[in-house]
PDB file of N, CA, C and O in Angstrom:
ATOM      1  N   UNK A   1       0.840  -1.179   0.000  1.00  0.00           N
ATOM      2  CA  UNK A   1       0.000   0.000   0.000  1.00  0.00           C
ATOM      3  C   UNK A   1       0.889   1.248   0.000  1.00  0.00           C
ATOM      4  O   UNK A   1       1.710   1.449   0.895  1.00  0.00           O
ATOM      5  N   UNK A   2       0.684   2.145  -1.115  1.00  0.00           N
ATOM      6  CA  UNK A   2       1.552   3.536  -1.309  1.00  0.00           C
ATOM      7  C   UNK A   2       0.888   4.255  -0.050  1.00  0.00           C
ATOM      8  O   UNK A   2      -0.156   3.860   0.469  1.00  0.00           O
ATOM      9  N   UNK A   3       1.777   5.590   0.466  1.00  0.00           N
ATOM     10  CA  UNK A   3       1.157   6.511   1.132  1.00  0.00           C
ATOM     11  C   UNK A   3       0.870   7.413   0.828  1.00  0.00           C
ATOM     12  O   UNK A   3       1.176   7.534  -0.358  1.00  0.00           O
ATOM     13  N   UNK A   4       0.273   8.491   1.301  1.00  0.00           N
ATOM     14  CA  UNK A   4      -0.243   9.492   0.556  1.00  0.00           C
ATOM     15  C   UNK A   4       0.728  10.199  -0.076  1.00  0.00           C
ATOM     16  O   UNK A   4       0.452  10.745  -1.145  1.00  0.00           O
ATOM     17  N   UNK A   5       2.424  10.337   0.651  1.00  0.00           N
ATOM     18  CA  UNK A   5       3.187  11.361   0.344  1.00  0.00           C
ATOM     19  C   UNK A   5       4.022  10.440  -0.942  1.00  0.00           C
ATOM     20  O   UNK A   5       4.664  11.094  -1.764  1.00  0.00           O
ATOM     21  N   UNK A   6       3.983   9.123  -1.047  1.00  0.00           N
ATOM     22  CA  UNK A   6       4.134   8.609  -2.486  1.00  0.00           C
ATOM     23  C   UNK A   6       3.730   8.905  -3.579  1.00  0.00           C
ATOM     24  O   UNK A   6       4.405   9.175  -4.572  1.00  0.00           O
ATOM     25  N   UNK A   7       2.573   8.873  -3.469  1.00  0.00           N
ATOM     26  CA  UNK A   7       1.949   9.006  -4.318  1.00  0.00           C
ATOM     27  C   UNK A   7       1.966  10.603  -5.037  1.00  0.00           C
ATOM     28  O   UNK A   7       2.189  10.912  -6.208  1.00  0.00           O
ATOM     29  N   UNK A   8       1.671  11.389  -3.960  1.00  0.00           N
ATOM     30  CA  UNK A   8       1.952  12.684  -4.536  1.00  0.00           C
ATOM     31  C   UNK A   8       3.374  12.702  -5.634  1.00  0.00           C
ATOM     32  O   UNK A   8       3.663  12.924  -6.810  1.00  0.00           O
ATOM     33  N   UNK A   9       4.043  12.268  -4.213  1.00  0.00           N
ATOM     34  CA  UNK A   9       5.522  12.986  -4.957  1.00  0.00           C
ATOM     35  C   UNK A   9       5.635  11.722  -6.535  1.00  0.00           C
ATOM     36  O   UNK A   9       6.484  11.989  -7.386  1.00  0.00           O
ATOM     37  N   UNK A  10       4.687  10.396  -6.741  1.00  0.00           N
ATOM     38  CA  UNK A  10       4.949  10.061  -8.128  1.00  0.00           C
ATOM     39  C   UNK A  10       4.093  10.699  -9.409  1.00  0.00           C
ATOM     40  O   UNK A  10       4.121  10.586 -10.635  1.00  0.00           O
ATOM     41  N   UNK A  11       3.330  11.422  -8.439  1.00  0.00           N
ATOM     42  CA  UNK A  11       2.628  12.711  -9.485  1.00  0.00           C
ATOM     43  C   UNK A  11       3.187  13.595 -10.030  1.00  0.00           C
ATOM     44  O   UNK A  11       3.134  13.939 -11.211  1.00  0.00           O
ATOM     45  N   UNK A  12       3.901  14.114  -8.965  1.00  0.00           N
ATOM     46  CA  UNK A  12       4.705  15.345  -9.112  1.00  0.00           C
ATOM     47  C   UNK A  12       5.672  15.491 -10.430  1.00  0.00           C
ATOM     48  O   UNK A  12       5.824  16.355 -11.294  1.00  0.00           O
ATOM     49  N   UNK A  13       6.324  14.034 -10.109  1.00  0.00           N
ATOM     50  CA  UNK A  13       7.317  13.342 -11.054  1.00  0.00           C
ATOM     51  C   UNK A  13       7.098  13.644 -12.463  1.00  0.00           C
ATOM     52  O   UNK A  13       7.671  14.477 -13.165  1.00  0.00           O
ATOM     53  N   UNK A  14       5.755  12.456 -12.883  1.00  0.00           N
ATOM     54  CA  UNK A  14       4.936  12.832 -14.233  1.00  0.00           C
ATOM     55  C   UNK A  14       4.491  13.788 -14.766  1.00  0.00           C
ATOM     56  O   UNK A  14       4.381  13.794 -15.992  1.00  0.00           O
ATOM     57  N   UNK A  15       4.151  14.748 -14.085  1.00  0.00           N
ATOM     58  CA  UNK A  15       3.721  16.453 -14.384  1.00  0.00           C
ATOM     59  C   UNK A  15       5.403  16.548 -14.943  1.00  0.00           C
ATOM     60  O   UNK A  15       5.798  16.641 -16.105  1.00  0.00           O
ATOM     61  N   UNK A  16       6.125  16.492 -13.797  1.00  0.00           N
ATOM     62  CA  UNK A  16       7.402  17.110 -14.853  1.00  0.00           C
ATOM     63  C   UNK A  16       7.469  16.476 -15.818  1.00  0.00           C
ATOM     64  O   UNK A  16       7.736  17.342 -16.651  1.00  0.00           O
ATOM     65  N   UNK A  17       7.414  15.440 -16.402  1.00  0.00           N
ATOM     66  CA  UNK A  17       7.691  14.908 -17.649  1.00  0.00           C
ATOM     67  C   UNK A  17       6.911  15.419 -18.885  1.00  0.00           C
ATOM     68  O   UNK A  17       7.175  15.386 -20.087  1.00  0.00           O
ATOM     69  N   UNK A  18       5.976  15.850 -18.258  1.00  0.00           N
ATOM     70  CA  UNK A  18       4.914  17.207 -18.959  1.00  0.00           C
ATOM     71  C   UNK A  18       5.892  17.943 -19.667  1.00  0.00           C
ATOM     72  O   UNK A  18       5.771  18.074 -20.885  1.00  0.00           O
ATOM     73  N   UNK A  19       6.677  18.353 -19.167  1.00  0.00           N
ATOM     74  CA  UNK A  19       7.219  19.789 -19.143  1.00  0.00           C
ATOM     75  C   UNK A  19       8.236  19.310 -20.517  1.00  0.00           C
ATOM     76  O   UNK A  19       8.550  20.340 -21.112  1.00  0.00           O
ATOM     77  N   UNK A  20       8.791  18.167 -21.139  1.00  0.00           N
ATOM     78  CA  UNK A  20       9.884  18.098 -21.749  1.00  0.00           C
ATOM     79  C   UNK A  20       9.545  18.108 -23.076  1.00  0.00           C
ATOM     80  O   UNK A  20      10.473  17.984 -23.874  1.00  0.00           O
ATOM     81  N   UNK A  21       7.708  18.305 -23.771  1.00  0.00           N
ATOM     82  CA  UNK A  21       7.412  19.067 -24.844  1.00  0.00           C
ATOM     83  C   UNK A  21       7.732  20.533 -24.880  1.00  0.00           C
ATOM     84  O   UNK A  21       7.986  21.047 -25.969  1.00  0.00           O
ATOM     85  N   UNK A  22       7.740  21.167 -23.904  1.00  0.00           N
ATOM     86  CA  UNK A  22       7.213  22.480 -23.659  1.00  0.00           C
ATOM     87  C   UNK A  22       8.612  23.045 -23.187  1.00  0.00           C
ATOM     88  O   UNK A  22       8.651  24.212 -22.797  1.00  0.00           O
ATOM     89  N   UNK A  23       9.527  22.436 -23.199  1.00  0.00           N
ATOM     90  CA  UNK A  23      10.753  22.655 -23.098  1.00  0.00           C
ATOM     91  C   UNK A  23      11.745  22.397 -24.736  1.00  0.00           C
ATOM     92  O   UNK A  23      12.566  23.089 -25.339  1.00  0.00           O
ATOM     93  N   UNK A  24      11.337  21.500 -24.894  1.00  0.00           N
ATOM     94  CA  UNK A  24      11.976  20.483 -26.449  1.00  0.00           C
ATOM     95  C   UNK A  24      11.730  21.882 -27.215  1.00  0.00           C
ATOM     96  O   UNK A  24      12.720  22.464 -27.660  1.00  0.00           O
ATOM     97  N   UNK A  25      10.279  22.518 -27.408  1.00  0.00           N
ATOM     98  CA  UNK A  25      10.116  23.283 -28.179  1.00  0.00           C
ATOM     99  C   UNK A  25      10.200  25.008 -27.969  1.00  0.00           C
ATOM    100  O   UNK A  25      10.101  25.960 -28.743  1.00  0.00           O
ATOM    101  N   UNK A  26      10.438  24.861 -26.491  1.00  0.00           N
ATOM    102  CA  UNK A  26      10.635  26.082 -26.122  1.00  0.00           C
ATOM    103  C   UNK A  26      11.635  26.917 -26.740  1.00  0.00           C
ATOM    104  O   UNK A  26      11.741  28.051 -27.206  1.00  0.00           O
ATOM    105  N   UNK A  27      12.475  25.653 -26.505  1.00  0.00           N
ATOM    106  CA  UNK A  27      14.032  25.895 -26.744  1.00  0.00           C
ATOM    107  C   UNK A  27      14.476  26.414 -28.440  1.00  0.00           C
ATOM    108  O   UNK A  27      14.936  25.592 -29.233  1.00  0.00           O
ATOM    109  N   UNK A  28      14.278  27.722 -28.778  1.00  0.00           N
ATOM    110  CA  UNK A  28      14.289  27.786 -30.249  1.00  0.00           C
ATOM    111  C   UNK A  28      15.773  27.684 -30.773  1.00  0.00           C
ATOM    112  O   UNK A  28      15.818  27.021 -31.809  1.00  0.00           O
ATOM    113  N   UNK A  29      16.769  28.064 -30.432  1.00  0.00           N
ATOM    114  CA  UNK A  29      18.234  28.098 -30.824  1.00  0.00           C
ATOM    115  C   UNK A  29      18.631  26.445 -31.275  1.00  0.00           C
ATOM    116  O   UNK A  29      19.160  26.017 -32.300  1.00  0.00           O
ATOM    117  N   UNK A  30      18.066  25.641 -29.877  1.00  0.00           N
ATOM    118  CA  UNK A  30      18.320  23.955 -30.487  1.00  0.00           C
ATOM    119  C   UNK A  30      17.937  23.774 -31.941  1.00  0.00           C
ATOM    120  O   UNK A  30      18.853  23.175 -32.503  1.00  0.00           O
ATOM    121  N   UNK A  31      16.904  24.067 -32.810  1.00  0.00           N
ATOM    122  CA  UNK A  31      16.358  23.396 -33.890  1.00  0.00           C
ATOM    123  C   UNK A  31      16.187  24.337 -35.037  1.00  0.00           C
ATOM    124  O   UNK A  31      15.540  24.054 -36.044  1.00  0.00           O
ATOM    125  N   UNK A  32      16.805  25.479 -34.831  1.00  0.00           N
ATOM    126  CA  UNK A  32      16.302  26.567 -35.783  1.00  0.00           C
ATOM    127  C   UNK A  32      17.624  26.645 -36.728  1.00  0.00           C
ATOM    128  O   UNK A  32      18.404  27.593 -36.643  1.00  0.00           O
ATOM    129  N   UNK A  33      17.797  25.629 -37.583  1.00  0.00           N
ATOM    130  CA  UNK A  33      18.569  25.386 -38.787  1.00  0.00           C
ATOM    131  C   UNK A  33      17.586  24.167 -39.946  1.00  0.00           C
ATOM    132  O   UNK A  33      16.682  23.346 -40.097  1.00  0.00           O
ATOM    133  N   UNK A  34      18.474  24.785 -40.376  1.00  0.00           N
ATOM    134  CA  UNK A  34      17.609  24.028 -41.897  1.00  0.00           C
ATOM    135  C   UNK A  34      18.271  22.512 -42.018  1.00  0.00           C
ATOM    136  O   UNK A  34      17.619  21.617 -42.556  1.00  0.00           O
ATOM    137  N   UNK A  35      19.512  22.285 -41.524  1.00  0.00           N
ATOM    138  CA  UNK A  35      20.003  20.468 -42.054  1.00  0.00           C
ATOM    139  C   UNK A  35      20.426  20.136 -40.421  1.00  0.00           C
ATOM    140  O   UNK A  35      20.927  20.918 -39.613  1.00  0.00           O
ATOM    141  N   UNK A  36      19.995  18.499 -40.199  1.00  0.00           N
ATOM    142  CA  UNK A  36      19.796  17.691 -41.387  1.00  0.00           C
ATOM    143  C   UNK A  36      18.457  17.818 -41.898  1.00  0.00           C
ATOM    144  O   UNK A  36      17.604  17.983 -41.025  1.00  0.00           O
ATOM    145  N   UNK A  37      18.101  17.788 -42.953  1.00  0.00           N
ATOM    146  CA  UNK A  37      16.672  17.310 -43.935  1.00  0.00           C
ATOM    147  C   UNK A  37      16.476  15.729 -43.569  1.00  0.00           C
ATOM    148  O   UNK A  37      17.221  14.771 -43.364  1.00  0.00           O
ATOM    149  N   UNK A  38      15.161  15.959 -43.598  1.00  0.00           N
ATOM    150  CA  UNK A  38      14.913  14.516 -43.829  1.00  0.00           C
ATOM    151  C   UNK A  38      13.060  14.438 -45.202  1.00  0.00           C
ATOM    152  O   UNK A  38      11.863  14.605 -44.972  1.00  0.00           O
ATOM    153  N   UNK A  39      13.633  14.199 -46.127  1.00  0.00           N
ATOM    154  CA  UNK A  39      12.907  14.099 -46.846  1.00  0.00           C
ATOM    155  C   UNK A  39      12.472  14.821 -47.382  1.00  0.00           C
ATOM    156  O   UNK A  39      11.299  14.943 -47.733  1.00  0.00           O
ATOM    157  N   UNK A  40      13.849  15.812 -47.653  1.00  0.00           N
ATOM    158  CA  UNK A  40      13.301  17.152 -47.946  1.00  0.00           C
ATOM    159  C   UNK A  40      13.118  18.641 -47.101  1.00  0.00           C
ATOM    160  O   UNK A  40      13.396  19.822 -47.312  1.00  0.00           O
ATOM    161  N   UNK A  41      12.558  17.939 -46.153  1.00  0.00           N
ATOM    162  CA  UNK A  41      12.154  19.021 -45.372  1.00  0.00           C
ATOM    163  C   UNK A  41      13.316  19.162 -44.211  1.00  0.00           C
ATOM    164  O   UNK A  41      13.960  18.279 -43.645  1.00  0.00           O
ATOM    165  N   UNK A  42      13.355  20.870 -44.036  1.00  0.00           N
ATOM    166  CA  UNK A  42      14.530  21.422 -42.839  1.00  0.00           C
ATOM    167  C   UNK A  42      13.915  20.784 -41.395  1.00  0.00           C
ATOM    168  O   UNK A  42      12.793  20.552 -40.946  1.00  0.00           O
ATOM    169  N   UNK A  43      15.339  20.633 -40.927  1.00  0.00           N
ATOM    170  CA  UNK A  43      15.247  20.385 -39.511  1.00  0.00           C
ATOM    171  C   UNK A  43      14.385  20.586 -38.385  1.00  0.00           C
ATOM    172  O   UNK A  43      13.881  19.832 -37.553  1.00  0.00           O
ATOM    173  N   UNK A  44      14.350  22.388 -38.692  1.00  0.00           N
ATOM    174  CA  UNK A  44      13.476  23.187 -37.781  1.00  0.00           C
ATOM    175  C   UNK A  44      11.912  22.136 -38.132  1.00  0.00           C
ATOM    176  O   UNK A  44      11.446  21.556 -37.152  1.00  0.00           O
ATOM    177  N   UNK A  45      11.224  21.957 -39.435  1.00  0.00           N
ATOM    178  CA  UNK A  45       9.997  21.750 -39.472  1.00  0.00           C
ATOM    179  C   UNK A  45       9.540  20.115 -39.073  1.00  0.00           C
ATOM    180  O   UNK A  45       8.374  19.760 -38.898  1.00  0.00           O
ATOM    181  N   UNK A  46      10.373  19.501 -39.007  1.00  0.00           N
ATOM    182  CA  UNK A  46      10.387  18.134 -38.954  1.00  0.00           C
ATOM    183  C   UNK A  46      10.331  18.128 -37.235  1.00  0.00           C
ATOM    184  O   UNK A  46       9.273  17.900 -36.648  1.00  0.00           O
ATOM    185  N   UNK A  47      11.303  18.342 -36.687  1.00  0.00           N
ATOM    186  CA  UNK A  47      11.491  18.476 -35.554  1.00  0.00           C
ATOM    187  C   UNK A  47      10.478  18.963 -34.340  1.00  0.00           C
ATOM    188  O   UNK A  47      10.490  18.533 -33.187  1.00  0.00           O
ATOM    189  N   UNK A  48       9.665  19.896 -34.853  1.00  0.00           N
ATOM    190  CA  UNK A  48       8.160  20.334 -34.356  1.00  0.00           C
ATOM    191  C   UNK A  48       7.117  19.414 -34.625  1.00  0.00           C
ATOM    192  O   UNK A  48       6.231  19.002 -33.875  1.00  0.00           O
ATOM    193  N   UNK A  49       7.421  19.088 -36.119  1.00  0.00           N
ATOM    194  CA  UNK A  49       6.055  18.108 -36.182  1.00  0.00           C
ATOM    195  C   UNK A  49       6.296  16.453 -35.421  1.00  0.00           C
ATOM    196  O   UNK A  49       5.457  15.695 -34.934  1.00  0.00           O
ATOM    197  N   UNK A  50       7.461  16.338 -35.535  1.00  0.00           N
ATOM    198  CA  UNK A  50       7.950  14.831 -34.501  1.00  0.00           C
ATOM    199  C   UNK A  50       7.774  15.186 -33.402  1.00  0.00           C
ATOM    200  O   UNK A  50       8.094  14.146 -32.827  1.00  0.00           O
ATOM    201  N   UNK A  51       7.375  16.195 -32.248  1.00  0.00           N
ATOM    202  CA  UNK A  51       6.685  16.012 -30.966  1.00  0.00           C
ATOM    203  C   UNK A  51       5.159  16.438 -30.921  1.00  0.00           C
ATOM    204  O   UNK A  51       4.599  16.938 -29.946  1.00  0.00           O
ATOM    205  N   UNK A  52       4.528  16.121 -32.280  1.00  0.00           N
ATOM    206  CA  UNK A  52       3.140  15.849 -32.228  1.00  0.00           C
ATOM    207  C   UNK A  52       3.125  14.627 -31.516  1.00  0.00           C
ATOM    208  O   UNK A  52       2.956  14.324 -30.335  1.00  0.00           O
ATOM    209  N   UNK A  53       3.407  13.855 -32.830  1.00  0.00           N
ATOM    210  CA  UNK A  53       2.911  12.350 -32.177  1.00  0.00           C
ATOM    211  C   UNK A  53       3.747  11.771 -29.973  1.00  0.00           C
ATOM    212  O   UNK A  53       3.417  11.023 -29.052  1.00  0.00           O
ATOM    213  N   UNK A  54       4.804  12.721 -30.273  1.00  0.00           N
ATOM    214  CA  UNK A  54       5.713  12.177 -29.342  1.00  0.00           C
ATOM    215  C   UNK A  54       4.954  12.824 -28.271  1.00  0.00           C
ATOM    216  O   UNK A  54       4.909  12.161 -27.235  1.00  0.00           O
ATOM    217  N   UNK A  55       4.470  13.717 -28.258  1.00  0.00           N
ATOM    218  CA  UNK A  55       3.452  14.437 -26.852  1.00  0.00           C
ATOM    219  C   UNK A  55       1.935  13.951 -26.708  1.00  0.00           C
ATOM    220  O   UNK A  55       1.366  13.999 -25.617  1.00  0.00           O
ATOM    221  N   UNK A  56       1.393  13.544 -27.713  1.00  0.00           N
ATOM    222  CA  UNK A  56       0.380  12.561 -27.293  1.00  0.00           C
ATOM    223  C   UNK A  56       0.795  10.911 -26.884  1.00  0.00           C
ATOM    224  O   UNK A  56      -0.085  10.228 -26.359  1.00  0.00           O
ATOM    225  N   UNK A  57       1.839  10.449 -27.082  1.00  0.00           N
ATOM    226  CA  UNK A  57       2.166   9.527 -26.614  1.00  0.00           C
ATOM    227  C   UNK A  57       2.632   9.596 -25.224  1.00  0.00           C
ATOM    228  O   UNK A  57       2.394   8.612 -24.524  1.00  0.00           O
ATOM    229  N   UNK A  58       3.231  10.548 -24.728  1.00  0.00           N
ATOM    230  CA  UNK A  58       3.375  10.921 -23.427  1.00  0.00           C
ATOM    231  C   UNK A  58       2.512  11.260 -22.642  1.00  0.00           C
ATOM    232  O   UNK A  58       2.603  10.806 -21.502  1.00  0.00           O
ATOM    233  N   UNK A  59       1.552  12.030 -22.919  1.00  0.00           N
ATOM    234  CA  UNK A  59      -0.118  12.642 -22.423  1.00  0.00           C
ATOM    235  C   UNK A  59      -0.897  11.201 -22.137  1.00  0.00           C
ATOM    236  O   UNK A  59      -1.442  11.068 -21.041  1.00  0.00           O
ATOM    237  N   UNK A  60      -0.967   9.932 -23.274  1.00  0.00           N
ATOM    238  CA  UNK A  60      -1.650   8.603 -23.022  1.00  0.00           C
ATOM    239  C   UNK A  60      -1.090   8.223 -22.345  1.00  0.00           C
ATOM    240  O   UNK A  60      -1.881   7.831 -21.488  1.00  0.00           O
ATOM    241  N   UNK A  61       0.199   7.935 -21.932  1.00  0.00           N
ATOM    242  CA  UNK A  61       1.355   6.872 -21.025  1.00  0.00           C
ATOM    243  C   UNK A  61       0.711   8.266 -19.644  1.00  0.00           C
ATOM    244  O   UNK A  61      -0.446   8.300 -19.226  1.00  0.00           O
ATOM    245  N   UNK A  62       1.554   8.995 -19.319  1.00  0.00           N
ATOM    246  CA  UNK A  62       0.935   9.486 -18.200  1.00  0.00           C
ATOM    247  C   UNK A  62      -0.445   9.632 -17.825  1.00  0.00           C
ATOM    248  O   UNK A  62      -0.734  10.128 -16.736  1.00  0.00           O
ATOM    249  N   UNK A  63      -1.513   9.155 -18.814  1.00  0.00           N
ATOM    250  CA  UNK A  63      -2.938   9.506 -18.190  1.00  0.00           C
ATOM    251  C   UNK A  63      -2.498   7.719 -17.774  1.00  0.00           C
ATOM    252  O   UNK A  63      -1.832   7.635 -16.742  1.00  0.00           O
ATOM    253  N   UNK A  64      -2.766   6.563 -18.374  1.00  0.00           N
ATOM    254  CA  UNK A  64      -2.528   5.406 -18.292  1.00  0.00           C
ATOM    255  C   UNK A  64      -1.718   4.902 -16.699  1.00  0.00           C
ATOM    256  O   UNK A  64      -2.037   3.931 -16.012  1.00  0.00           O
ATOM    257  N   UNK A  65      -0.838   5.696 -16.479  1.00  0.00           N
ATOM    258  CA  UNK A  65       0.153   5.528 -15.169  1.00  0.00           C
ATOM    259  C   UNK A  65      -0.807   6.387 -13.891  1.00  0.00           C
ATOM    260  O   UNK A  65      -0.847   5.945 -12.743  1.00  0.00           O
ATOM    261  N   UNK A  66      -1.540   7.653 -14.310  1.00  0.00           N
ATOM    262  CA  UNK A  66      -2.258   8.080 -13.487  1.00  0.00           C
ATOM    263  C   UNK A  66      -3.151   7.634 -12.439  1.00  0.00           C
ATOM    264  O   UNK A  66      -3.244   7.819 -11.225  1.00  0.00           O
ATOM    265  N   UNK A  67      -4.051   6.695 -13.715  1.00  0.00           N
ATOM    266  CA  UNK A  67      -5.392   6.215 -13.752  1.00  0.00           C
ATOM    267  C   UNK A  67      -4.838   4.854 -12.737  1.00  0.00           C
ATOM    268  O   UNK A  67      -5.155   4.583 -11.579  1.00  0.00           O
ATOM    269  N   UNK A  68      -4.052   4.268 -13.520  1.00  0.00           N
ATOM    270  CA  UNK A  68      -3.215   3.155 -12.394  1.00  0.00           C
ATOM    271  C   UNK A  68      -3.318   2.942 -11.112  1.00  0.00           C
ATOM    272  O   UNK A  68      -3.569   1.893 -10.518  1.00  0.00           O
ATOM    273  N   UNK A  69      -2.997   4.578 -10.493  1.00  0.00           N
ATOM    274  CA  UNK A  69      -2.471   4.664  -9.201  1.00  0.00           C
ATOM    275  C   UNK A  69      -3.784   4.623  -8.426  1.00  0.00           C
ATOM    276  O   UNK A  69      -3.777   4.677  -7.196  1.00  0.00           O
TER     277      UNK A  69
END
């Protein structure tokens, strides 16, 4: 049986993991070049659209781990 202050603090945890879209993209200097391409397309645009899928996969895994507890 977790205790209450477990549990919080494995909340706490997952909220931060929140944060590493909203950081990934915060961060404009990291991605704001044009190579490598991939398929054409510059870095910068690829790179935004690859934490679509990657932040709803994180949003399901943390609701999933939530719901768990």
């Amino acid at each position: 049986m977790k205790t209450d202050n477990e549990r919080r603090l494995r909340k706490n945890l997952l909220g931060i993991l929140l944060l590493l879209p909203y950081i990934a993209l915060l961060w404009l200097p990291f991605y704001n070049r044009q190579y490598p391409a991939l398929f054409g397309f510059p870095f910068f645009y690829w790179y935004q659209l690859l934490w679509v899928p990657l932040t709803s996969l994180l949003l399901y895994l943390l609701y999933r781990k939530g719901k768990a507890q």
